[in-house]
Structure formats: structure tokens, C-alpha cells
N, C-alpha and C positions, 0 to 999 in steps of 0.2 A: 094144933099147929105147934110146931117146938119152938120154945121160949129160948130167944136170942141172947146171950150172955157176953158183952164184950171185955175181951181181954182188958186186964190190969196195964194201964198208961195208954190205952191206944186213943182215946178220944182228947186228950193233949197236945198228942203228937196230931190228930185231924186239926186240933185247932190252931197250932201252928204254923200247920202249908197255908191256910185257908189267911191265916194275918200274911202270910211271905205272898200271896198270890195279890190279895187287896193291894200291898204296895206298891208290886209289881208294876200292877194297873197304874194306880198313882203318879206313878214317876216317870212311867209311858207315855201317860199325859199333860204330869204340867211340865215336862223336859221343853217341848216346844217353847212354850209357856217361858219359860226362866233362860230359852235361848235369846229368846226374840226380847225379853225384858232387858236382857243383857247386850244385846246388839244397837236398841231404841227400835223407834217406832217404824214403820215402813209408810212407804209415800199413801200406801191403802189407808192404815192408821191413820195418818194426816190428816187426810180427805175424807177420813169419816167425819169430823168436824168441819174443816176449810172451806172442801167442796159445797156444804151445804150453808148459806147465811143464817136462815133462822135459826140453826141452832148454835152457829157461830155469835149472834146474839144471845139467844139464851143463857151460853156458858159466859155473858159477861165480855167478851169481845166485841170490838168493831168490825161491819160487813166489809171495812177495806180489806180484811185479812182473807176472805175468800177468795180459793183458788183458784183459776180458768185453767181445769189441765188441757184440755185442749189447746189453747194458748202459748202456753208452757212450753210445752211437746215440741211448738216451734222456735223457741227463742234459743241463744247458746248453749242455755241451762237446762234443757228438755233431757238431756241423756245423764243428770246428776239426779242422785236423790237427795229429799228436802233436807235430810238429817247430815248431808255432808256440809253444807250451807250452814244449817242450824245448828253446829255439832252441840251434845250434851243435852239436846234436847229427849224427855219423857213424855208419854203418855201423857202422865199428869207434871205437866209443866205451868211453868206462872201466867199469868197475862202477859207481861213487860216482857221479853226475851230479849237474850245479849245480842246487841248489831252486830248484823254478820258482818266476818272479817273479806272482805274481798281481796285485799293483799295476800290471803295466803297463797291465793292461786297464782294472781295478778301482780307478782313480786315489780317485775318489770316495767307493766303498764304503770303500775303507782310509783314509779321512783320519777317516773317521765313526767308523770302526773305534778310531781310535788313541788318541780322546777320550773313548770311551766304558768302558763297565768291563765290557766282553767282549774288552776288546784283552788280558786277561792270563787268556784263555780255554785259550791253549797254554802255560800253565807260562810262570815267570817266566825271563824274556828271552828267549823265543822268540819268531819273527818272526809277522808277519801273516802270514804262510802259514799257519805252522803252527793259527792262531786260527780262519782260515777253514776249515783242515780238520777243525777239532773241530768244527763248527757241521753244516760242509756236508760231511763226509768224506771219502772220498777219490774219485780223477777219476773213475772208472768205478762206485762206487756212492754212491746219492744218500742223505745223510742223510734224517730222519722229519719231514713237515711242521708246521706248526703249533704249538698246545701241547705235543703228543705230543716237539718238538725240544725246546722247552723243559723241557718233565720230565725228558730226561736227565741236567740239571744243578739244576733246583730240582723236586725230589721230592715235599717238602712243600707249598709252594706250590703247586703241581699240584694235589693233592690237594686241598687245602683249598678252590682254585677249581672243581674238578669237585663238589665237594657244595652251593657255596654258591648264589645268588639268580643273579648271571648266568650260570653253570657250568649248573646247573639247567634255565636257561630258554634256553641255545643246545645242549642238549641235545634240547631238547624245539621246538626247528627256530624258534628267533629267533633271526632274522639282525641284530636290533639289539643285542641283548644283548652286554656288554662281553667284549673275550677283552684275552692280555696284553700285544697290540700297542696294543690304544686306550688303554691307561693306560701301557705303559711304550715305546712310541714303537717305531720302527722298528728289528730287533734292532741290527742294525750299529750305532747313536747312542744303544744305551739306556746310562744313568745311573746312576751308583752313588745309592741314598735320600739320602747325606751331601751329593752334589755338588749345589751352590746353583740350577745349571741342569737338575737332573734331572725329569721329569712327576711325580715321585711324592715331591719332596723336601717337605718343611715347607712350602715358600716358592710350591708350585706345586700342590700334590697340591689344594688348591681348585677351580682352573681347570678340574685335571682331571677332576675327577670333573661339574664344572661341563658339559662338551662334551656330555654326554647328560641331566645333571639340572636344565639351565638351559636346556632346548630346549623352551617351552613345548607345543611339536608332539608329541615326543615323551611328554611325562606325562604328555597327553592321550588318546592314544594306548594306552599300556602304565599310563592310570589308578591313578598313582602318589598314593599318600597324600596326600604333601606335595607340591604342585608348586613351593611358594616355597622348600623347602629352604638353597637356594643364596645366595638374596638374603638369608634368615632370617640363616644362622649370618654373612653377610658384615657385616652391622649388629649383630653380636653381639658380648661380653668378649674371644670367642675368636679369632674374624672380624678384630678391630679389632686385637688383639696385634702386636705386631712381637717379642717378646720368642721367645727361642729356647725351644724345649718348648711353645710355647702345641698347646692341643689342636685337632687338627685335623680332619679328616671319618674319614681312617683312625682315628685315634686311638679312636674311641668305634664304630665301623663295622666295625673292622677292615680287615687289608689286601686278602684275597685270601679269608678266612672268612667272608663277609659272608653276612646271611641276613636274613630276615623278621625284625617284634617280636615275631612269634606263636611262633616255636621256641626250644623250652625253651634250645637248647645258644646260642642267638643272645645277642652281648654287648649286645642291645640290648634283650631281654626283660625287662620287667619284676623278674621276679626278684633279675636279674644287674646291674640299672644302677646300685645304690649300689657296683659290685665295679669295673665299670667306670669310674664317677667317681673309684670309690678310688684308681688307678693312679696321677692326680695330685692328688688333694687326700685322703692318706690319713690327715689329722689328722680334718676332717670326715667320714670316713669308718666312723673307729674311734669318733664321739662318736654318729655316728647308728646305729649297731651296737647301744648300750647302751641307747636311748632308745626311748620305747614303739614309735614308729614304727618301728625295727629288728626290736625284737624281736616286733613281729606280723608284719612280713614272712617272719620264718624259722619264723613257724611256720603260715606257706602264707596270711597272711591276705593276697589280692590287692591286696583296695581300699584297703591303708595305702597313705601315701605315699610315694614316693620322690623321688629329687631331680627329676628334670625337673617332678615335677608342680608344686615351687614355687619353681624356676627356670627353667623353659621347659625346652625340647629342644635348636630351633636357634636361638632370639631368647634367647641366655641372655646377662644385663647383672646388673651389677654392684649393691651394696644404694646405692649412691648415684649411678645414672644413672637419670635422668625414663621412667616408665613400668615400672622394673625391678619383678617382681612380688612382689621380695624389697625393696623400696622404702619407705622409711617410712612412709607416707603408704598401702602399698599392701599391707603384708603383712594387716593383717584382711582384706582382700577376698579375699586368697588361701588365709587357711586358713576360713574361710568356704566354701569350693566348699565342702570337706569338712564340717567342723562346723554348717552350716545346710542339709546335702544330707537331706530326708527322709529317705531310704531308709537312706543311710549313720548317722544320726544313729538312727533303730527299731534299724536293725540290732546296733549295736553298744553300744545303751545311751547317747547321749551327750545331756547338757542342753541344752533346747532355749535359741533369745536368746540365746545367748553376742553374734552380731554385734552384734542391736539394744541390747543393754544396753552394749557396747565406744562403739558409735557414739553414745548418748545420753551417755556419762557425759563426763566433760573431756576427756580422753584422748581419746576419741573425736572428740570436738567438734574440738580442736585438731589432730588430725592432718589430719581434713576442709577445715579450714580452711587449710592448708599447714604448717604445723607443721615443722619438722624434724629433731628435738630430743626431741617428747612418746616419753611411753611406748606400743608397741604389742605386739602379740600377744607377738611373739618377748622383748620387754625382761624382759615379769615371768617368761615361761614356759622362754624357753631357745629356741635355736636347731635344734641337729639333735639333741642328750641330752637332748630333752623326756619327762619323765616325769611318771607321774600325780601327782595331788595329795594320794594317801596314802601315797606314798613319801615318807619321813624326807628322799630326799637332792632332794627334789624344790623348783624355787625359789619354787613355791606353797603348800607345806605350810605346815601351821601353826605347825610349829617355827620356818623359812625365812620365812615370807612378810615377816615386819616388817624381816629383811635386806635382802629382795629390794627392797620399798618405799625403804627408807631408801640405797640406790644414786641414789637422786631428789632422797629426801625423807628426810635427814637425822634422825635422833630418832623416827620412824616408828613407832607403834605401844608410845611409852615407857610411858606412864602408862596405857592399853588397849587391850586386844589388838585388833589390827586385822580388822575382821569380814566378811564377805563383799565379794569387791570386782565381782562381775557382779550390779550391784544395778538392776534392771527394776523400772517405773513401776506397770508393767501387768496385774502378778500380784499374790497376795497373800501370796506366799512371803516379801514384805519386806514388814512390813503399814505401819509406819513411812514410807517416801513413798508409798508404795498407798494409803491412806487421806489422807494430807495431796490427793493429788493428786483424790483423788472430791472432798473436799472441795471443794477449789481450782473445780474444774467445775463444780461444781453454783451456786457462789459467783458466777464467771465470768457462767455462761448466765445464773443469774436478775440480778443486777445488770446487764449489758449488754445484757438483753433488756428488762429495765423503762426502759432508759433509751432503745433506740430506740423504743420504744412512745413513750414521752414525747414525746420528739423530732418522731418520725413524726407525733403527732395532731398536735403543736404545729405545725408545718409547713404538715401539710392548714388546719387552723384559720387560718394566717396566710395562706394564698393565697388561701382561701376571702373572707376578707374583705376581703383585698384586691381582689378580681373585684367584692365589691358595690360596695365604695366607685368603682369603674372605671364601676359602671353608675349611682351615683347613687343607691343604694339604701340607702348606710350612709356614716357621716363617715370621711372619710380621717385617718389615721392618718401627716401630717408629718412632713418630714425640717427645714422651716426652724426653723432656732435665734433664738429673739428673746436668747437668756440662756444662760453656761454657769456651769456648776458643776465647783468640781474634785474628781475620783472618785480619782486618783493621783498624790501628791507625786512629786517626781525619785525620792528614796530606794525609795520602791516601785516606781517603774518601772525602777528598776536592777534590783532584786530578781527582779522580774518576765520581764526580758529573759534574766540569766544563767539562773534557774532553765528557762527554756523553750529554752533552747541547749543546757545542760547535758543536760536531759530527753529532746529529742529526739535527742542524738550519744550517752547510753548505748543510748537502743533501739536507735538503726542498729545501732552496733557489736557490739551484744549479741546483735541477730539474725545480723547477720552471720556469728556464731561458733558460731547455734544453725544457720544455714541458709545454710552455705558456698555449696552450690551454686545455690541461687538466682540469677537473674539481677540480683535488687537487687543482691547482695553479691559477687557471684563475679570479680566487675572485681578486687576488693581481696584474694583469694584470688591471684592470678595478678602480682601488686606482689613486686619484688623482697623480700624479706621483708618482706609485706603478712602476714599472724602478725603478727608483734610490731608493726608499726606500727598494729594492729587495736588490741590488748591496750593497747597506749600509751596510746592516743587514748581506750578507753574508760575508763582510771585517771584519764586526766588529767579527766575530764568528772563523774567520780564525784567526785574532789575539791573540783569547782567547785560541785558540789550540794551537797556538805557544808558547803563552805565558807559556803554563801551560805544554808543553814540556819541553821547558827554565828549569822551577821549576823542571819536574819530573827531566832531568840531571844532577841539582846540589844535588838532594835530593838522588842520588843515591853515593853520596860521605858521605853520613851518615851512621855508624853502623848497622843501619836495613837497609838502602838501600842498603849498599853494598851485606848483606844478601840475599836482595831480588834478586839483578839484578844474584847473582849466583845461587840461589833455580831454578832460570827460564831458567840459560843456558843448551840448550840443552845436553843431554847425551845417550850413546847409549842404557842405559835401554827406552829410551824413543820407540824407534823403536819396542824391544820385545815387551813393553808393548802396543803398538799398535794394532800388531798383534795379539796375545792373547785376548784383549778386542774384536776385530773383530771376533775370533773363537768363542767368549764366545756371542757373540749379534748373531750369525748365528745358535750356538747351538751346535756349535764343542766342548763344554769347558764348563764344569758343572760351573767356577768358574769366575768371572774376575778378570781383572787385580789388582795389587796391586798400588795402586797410591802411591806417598808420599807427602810433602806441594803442589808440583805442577804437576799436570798430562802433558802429550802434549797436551789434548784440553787448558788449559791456557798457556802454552808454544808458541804453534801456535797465539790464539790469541796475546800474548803480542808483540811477534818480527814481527806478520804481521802488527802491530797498528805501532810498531818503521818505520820498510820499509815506511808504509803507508805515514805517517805522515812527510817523509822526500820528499818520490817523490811527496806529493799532495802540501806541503810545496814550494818546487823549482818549479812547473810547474805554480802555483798559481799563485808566485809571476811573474812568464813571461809574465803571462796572466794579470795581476793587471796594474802592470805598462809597457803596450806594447808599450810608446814612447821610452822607452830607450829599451827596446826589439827592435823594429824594428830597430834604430841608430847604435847598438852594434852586434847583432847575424844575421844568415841567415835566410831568412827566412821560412825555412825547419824544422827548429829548433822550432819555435812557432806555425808550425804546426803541430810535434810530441809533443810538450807539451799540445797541445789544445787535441788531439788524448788520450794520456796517465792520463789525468785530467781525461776526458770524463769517459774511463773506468777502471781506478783504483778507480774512487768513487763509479760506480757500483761491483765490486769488495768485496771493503770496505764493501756496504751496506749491499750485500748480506750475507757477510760472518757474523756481526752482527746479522743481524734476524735469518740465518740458524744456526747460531752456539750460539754465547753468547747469545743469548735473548729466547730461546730453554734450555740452560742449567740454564737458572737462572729464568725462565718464564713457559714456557712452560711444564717441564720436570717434570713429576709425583710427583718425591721425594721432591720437593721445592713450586708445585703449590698452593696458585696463584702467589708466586715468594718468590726468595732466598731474605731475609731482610738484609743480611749482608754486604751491600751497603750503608744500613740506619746506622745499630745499630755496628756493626765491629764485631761480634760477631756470632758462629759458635757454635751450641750443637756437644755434646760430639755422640749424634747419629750419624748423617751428617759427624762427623769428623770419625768416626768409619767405616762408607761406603764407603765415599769420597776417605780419606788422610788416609789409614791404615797407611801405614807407619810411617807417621807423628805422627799420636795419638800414636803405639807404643812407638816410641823412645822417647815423651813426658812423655810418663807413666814410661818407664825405665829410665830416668834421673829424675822422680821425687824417683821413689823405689830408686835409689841409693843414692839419697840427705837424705832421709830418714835414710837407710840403713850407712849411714856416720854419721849420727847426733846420731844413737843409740849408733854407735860404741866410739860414742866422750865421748855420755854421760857414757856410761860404764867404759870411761878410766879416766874418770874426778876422781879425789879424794874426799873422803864424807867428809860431813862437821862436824866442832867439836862438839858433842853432839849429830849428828842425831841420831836417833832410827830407828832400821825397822818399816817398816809401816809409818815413817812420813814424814813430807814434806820433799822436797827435792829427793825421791824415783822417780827414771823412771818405768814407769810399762811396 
């Protein structure tokens, strides 16, 4: 066999590929190796450890730190690897490792976080880690969704939402019904109640509640009671508040107990709402406790009232804001639902007319009329310690009542006792203006009835002949004046003027005050304190009739007034000539009557203006000044004056427009009206229809002055040298 000889250097150079091949290998292999060292561990790495506990003990660990990949796989975190969490974590890493940072991701959620009052969720001074792992728990198992998370921290709350109206109705598969993200916002940003920015603080909790109760879609929808709720309480005492503690929607709703009016346990049932108003107005609370209205509600009677019924629910305003129902001007209307409710009023035994007797009498009158000031319901009876009126401590009794009064009205009931103060026209329970007032009507009807009869024929009569004399058929009845006569010095036509300004400005104002709401009068209801400047206006006018009464009685101590006041006393031609003018207006009587200066239609008027002007005069003034009216008289007495006011001014009025305002206005012969009011002065036509008599006997006392003066001249002696035919000659 030939002996193998290797070349000089070659088994160096074999030993050289063979080290370059070894490395090769080498670096082939641990490249992986020095990638993956360099990268960190992989979630596999992990879980060669994590996964398994005992050896997760073994190396010194706690079994909390074993991993549930399964688990995992479904939380947020299932599509991150561990080392993104863990960053900087090795292989061989320590026990203790650095808490993960959750803000790196979660920049947002943690800022939201850090504001709100679940940032001190993990104990005080632990980090936002640790916050978001009490919520969300830990990486590999996922906290409890929804409420169910929330219950782990607010227990009650929980509860109190799962019994109450939305709890109930997203039970029962509404998906609109509120949970406690819609009111307290998204957890990360929810808000302590104190903080000024919070959904549910004082300053916001309106809004809130607002987003579903001011959705008109929704009310519609889920057929909510109230749909204006929201806008209600926002124009409300409480709505309008800026004041810290004003009551808010929770306040009376509760926060999270919320429920029906119809459930007995609801702070909004009936039962419960003076308990609920008590929380902050516990002074009104403990007075309406004591007072009938309290104490018939504890003892189950439903239909008493309680606060909302007479201050609203959500439009509740103040006793002096316009339209408030505790309002002066407005509380009889509201305890009226009650006390003029049929049903309530049988049921319970209560007098009927309490409203219409409040609204007829002053009191009433004047609050009608704007009043702001008068006495109303509340003033004599008490507010929320209303008791009956045979309680001793009651402000109506009849120990009390002349107290209660004299809060007003000074001296109230000194010298006799003050007697019923719901005193009705209409009954005969007060026979005293019940019979004044049949009286009064029956007075009324037949006098204003005989007088448009009057009127009426006299009318047809005067058109009627005016149509013949149109055809020819009959002498017209001229308007040309050959001659006047004067009917009215100045001094009467001053008299004349005031008394019919005076007379007309008490009826206005006087109705005005009986008939607020009328469109005549209701302009002057709505005058910045139109009230008093009503009451002014009608003093001042009463005055002026007084006054100018005063004058016409001394004026009738003068030569023509003595004249006059006898021209006008009644006589018994006045009766025939009644009758006769009534045969002549039916057609009995080709002629009328003969009048003289004063027929009985001025007769009638003057002495019923005397009567008038004396009973409206004394009733007036009882009613003007009824402090010393109530001190001094019964009180029977100022309510027959209040009764005989009332209808002698209707009375008055009527008999003016149907009578004088007819004869001087209306009435063919003089239309569009008698001047003789202006000018005092009366044609010799007018006197010739009117006042026969009167022009006669004018004309025959002037033919005899005449008739006297020929006679003088004839007896007078001629002068020395006349001549017939010259001066001096009477012809």
C-alpha cells in the first residue's frame, strides 16, 4: 500500500476550515439565543414558571403570581404580551418587580381618574394602579360589570336602586330607564356630590335628571305624569335659588330610592310629603303637625291637605311672587279647591259659601281688586297651625277672634262682640242683610221697571208723533226759539256739574271694586298699585258730593233756593198728573198732562238724590272708617251698611240712566241732549211743552206788568206844553 505523504502546510489550513465551521455552528445557534435574550422573555418563557404554582413556589414566589392563560386570553389584556406590561423584565429577574405603569397606555383614563373621587379608590396614597385594580382587578381576572361593580363599594346605594322606579323598570327590560352611569357619569370621571363640577352636585343634579325628564320623546313615550316637570321646578323658589342647600330634585325624589307617588314607603307619597318638606322647613313642619290638617292626616284621612296641594309640587313660588298659589290675592282660590269641593265639603261636614261670602264681603272685594295688604284666608285663620274654631287656641274662636281682628283693626270688637264674619246675602242664616237685600230687589225691579215702562211708552209716543207731524197729519212740535227763559242760574249749574262728576266717578270706582274683573274696570286692577289709587279716587269723589250737598243746604236758605226747594215739594196734583200722563203715553188721553216749573219726573229725581245722598253718605262713611266702626257699633250694623251701599248705588245708577239721562239725552224732544245744563237757558218751545203752566203764568204776570205800566202811564199827568202827537205820548 503507498505510503501517504501530506503536503507541507496542508493539515493547518484543514485545521482552520474545521475551527471556521465549529463557529459557524456556534453562532447558528446561540443567534436565536442572544435574539430573544435581547428582545426579553416571551409569554411561553413566562408561563414556564407562572403557569405552573409549584414551581412558582419553589423559586421563592407567591401562588398569587400564577397565570390563568386562559383567563387572560379573555380580558382586555389577552392580545398584549406580558413583557409589554412588565417592560425590562428577564429571564432571571428579582421576586419584587416594578408596578406596572397603567398610564402608559391609559394616559386619558388616568387623568380622568386623578380628578375624580374614585382616584382614592386604592387607599390613601396609592397609585393609579393600584385604583384601577380595585375597580378592574387583577390582569388575569376580570372585575364584575356594571352595577353588580359598583355594589362592591356602594352596597346601599345598590340596593336602594335595584327596588326603586328605574332599578324596577331596567329590570323589567327598559333599556331607557336610568342606571348609575347616566347620572353619575363615566366611572373613571365620576365626582364626589360636594364637588361643584360633579352630575349629581346641587349645582347640576337639575341637568341631570333633566337628560331623560326634559326629553319630551321620552315622556311621551314612558307616559310620565308630569312631562313639564323640569321646566316646572326651573321657574320655581327652588329652581330660581342660587343659595347653598336650596332643595333640589333629589332632595324631595331622593337619590337613588326613588319610586312612585303611589308607594306607601315613597318620600313622595302623600302620607310622607309634610316629613319630606320637613327636612328643610322644620318650623312649618312641626306647626302643620298640630293643626287640623296634620292631625287628620295621621289619622289616615287622605283627602286633608298637605303642602304641595297649596304650594304646588314643581311650580312652587313664594307668598309674594305673581301667580304663587300661596299669593295674597290667591290663597281663597286655593283653599277653596278644598272647602267649595262638594264631595270634600258632605264628606266631612264643612259650611257651605265660605268662598262666595270671603269674595262678597271687603276683604274679598279688595283682594279681587289687587289688594296687597287685605286680610285673606290665611290672615284670620293661620297658616299651617290651622285649627278649628272651637278650639280655645284657635285664631277664630271666640275668645281669639276680636284679637285676630284687631291685628287690622285696632279696638276690634271693644264695646261688642264681634259676630259672625262669613256673612252671605243669600241665606237666611243672617236675616239682617238677607232681608235688607229682598228688600232692596224687589225696591230695585219695581222702581226701575215702572220707570222704563215710563220711558218706553213715552218714546214710542214721541216717535209716533213725530212720524204724523213728518206726514202732515199732526203740528210739529219745534225746535225754533223765538224767546228764552232761564231754567239755571251759574250757582246751579256749578252744583249741577260737580254733583254729576262726583256721581258718576263713585259708581265707576265703586264697581270697579265690586267687579274687579270686568273688562270695564280690570285695566285699573292691573295699575301699579291701581287698589289704592281706586279707593283714593273714590274718597276723593265722595267728598266732593258731600261737599257740594253741604252748599246745595245752605243755598237753599237763599231767595231762589227757598223758591226752588218749594217748586219741588211734593203736591197732590203731582199724583193726578201722573196718572193722566200714563193714560195719555197708553193712548187713553188725546192730551198730557199739564206740568208747571217742576213735573214729578224732577220731583222724584230730586228727593230720591236727597234720600240717596244721605243713606250712601252714612253707610259710606262706616265703611271708610271701619276701625272705629268695628270699636263702636255691632257688627250687624256694618254689614247692613255694606248690604244697603251695595244696593242703593245700584239703585241710584239705574234710576239716572233710566230716568234723567233719557229725559235729557235720549228723549226725542231734546236729542242729542237738553243744553240747559251748559247754557241755563230753556226756549220758549221746550217751555211751552214741558212747563205749560209755568210759561202761562210767566206770560200772565208779564201782560199784567204791562197792563199796570199802561194804566200808570195814562194816569200820569201831561206835560206843560205837550202837543198831541209828540213826545211824551203813550201809544
Amino acid at each position: 500500500m503507498a505510503d501517504r505523504t501530506e503536503a507541507p502546510g496542508g493539515s493547518a489550513r484543514r485545521m482552520r476550515q474545521a475551527a471556521m465551521s465549529v463557529i459557524q455552528v456556534l453562532m447558528l445557534t446561540l443567534a436565536p439565543l442572544t435574539a430573544a435574550a435581547a428582545a426579553g422573555p416571551s409569554d411561553a418563557d413566562c408561563l414556564m414558571c407562572h403557569k405552573n404554582s409549584s414551581l412558582a413556589r419553589d423559586m421563592g414566589r407567591s401562588g398569587s403570581l400564577t397565570v390563568d392563560a386562559a383567563a387572560l386570553a379573555h380580558t382586555g389584556h389577552g392580545k398584549l404580551a406580558c413583557i409589554e406590561c412588565h417592560k425590562g423584565t428577564t429571564l432571571r429577574h428579582p421576586t419584587q418587580l416594578p408596578a406596572v405603569d397603567c398610564v402608559g397606555c391609559h394616559k386619558g383614563t388616568a387623568d380622568s381618574l386623578s380628578v375624580g373621587a374614585h382616584r382614592r379608590v386604592g387607599g390613601k396614597g396609592a397609585s393609579v394602579d393600584a385604583a384601577c385594580r380595585a375597580c378592574h382587578g387583577g390582569v388575569h381576572k376580570v372585575a364584575a360589570k356594571g352595577r353588580a361593580l359598583c355594589e362592591r363599594c356602594h352596597e346601599k346605594a345598590s340596593k336602594d336602586y335595584a327596588t326603586s322606579v328605574h332599578g324596577l323598570a331596567r329590570l323589567h327590560g327598559d333599556a331607557d330607564a336610568s342606571t348609575c352611569r347616566d347620572c353619575h357619569g363615566h366611572p373613571h370621571g365620576v365626582r364626589s356630590k360636594d364637588d361643584p363640577e360633579s352630575m349629581t352636585g346641587p349645582f347640576r343634579i337639575t341637568e341631570t335628571c333633566a337628560k331623560c325628564h326634559a326629553d319630551r320623546q321620552l315622556m311621551a313615550k314612558r307616559k310620565i305624569t308630569i312631562p313639564e316637570a323640569v321646566q316646572l321646578f326651573r321657574n320655581s323658589a327652588h329652581g330660581r335659588s342660587k343659595k347653598e342647600g336650596a332643595a333640589r330634585c333629589n332632595d324631595c325624589h331622593e337619590s337613588h330610592d326613588l319610586k312612585r307617588a303611589n308607594d306607601p314607603t315613597s318620600s313622595i307619597y302623600r302620607g310622607n310629603i309634610p316629613a319630606t318638606c320637613g327636612k328643610c322647613h322644620r318650623k312649618e313642619a312641626a306647626r302643620y303637625a298640630k293643626g287640623v290638617h296634620g292631625q287628620a292626616l295621621v289619622r289616615g284621612v287622605t283627602a286633608t291637605p298637605v303642602c304641595t296641594d297649596c304650594h304646588g309640587e314643581h311650580m312652587i313660588r313664594g307668598p309674594h311672587a305673581n301667580g304663587s298659589p300661596v299669593a295674597a290675592a290667591n290663597v281663597s282660590e286655593t283653599c277653596s279647591r278644598c272647602h267649595e269641593a262638594t264631595g270634600i265639603r258632605e264628606t266631612f261636614g264643612l259650611p257651605a259659601g265660605r268662598l262666595s261670602s270671603y269674595r262678597d264681603s271687603f276683604h274679598g272685594l279688595a283682594a279681587r281688586g289687587g289688594s296687597p295688604v287685605v286680610a285673606n284666608c290665611a290672615s284670620c285663620h293661620g297658616y299651617h297651625d290651622i285649627l278649628p274654631s272651637t278650639d280655645p287656641a284657635s285664631l277664630v274662636s271666640p275668645q281669639r277672634v276680636g284679637e285676630t281682628c284687631g291685628k287690622c283693626h285696632p279696638g276690634a270688637g271693644t264695646k261688642f262682640k264681634i259676630s259672625a264674619v262669613h256673612v252671605t246675602m243669600a241665606t237666611e242664616s243672617q236675616p239682617v242683610p238677607y232681608w235688607t237685600r229682598i228688600v232692596y230687589l224687589f225696591l230695585i225691579a219695581g222702581t226701575i221697571g215702572f220707570m222704563a215702562l215710563h220711558q218706553g211708552l213715552d218714546f214710542v209716543r214721541k216717535i209716533g208723533a213725530s212720524f204724523s207731524a213728518h206726514l202732515g197729519q199732526a203740528p210739529s212740535h219745534g225746535h225754533a226759539a223765538t224767546r228764552w227763559f232761564e231754567r239755571m242760574t251759574v250757582a246751579e249749574r256749578i252744583q249741577h256739574f260737580l254733583l254729576a262728576v262726583s256721581f258718576f266717578t263713585l259708581v265707576y270706582t265703586g264697581f270697579a271694586l265690586k267687579f274687579p274683573e270686568n273688562i270695564l274696570f280690570h285695566w285699573m286692577t292691573q295699575l301699579e298699585g291701581g287698589y289704592s289709587w281706586r279707593a283714593l279716587v273714590h274718597r276723593i269723589a265722595a267728598v266732593a258730593m258731600v261737599a257740594v250737598s253741604l252748599f246745595h243746604v245752605a243755598y237753599l236758605f237763599t231767595p231762589r233756593g227757598r223758591k226752588l226747594v218749594m217748586d219741588l215739594f211734593p203736591q197732590p196734583k203731582d199724583a193726578l198728573d201722573l196718572v193722566q200722563q200714563m193714560l195719555y203715553l197708553v193712548g187713553l188721553r188725546r192730551t198730557p198732562a199739564r206740568f208747571d216749573r217742576f213735573g214729578y219726573i224732577e220731583k222724584a229725581e230730586y228727593w230720591a238724590l236727597i234720600w240717596g245722598t244721605v243713606v250712601m253718605t252714612l253707610t259710606g262713611f262706616i265703611l271708610w272708617f271701619e276701625n272705629s266702626s268695628l270699636r263702636e257699633l255691632p257688627k250687624w250694623m256694618i254689614d247692613l251698611s255694606t248690604v244697603v251701599h251695595y244696593y242703593e248705588a245700584w239703585l241710584a245708577f239705574l234710576a239716572i240712566v233710566v230716568w234723567h239721562l233719557y229725559m235729557n239725552i235720549v228723549n226725542p224732544d231734546v236729542y242729542p241732549m237738553n243744553w240747559t245744563w251748559l247754557t241755563g237757558r230753556i226756549s220758549d218751545a221746550q217751555m211751552r211743552h214741558e212747563h205749560i203752566i209755568e210759561y202761562e203764568r210767566i206770560l200772565e204776570a208779564e201782560l199784567k206788568a204791562e197792563l199796570k205800566a199802561e194804566a200808570k202811564d195814562e194816569t200820569a199827568p201831561a206835560e206843560p206844553g205837550a202837543r198831541e202827537g209828540g213826545p211824551g205820548v203813550h201809544e
